[in-house]
C-alpha positions in Angstrom: 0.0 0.0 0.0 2.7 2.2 0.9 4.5 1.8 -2.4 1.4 2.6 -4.2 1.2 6.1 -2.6 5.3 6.7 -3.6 4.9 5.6 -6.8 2.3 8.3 -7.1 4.4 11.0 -6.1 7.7 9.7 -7.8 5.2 10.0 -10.9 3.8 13.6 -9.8 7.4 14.5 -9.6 8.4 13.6 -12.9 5.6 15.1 -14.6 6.1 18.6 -12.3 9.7 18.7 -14.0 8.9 17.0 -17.5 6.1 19.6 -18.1 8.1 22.5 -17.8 11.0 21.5 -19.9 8.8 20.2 -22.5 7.3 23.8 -23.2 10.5 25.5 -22.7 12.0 23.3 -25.3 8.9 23.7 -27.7 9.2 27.7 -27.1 13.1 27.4 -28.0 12.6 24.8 -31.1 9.9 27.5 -32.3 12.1 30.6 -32.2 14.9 28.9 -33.6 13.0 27.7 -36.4 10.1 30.0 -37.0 11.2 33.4 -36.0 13.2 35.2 -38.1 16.5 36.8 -36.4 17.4 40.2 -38.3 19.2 42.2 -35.6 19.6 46.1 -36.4 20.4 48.9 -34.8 16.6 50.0 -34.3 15.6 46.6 -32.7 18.6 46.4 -30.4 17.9 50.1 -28.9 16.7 49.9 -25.6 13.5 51.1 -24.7 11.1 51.3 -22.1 7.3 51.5 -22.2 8.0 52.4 -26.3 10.0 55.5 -25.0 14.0 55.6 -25.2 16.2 55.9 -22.5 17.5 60.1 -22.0 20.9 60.3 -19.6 21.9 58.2 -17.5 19.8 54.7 -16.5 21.6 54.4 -12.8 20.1 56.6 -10.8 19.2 56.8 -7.3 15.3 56.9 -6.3 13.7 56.3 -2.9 13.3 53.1 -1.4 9.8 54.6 -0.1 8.8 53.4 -3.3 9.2 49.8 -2.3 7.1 50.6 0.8 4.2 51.7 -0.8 4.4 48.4 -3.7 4.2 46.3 -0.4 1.4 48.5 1.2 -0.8 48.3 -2.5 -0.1 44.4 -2.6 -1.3 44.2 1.7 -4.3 45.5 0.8 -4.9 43.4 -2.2 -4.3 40.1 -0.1 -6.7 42.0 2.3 -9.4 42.9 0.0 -9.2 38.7 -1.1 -10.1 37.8 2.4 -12.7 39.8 2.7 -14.6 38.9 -0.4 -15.8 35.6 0.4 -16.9 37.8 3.6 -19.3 40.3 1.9 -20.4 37.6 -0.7 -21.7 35.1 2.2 -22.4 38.1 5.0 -26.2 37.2 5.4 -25.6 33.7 6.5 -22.8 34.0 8.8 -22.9 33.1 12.6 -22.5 35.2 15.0 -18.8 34.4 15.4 -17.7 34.8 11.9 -18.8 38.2 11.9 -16.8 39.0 15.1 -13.7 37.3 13.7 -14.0 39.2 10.7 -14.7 42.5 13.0 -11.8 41.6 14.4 -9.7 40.9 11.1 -11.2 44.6 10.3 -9.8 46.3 13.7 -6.4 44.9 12.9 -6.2 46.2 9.4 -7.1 49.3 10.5 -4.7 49.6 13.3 -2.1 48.8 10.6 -3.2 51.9 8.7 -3.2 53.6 11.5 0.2 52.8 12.5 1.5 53.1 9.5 0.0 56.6 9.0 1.2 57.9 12.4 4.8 56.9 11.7 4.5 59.1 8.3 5.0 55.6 6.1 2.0 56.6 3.8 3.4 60.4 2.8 4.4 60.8 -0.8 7.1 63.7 -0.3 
């Protein structure tokens, strides 16, 4: 019985890693023999968002910037949990809706915190 179950994931394994390598060798195979390579000066330019690069690409910026990615994606993993909230509100006990009170308090004392230490400021 106990084989059975290995043998199960030995196979899952093998298909986890077979899958990937199989489309990444079907993507390669098709550039290679599909997509016709005719470097120039205008397709190696570098470019970002269709517009090219003025001055110098290393500069400095602020690492507040990295603060408010992790706030925005916070408050997307927040706005997750509480959807299957709103969609089932009506018929929840009596204790869900105090956990999810509860969940609610937190994330705001989180805003609060972090607007009280001057974390969600643009300047």
């Amino acid at each position: 019985m106990h084989s059975l179950s290995y043998s199960f994931l030995i196979l899952l394994l093998a298909v986890a890693v077979a899958f990937p390598l199989f489309l990444l060798s079907v993507a390669r195979l098709w550039f290679l023999f599909f997509q016709p390579q005719k470097p120039n000066r205008e397709k190696n330019n570098v470019y970002e968002c269709g517009l090219f690069t003025e001055g110098n690409a290393w500069i400095q910026f602020k690492a507040h910037y990295y603060l408010y990615a992790i706030i925005f994606l916070i408050l997307d993993v927040e706005i997750l949990f509480l959807l299957p909230i709103a969609v089932a509100f009506k018929s929840l006990p009596v204790g869900a809706l105090l956990v999810s009170l509860f969940f609610l308090i937190l994330l705001a004392e989180g805003l609060i915190w972090a607007w009280k230490r001057g974390y969600l400021e643009w300047a």
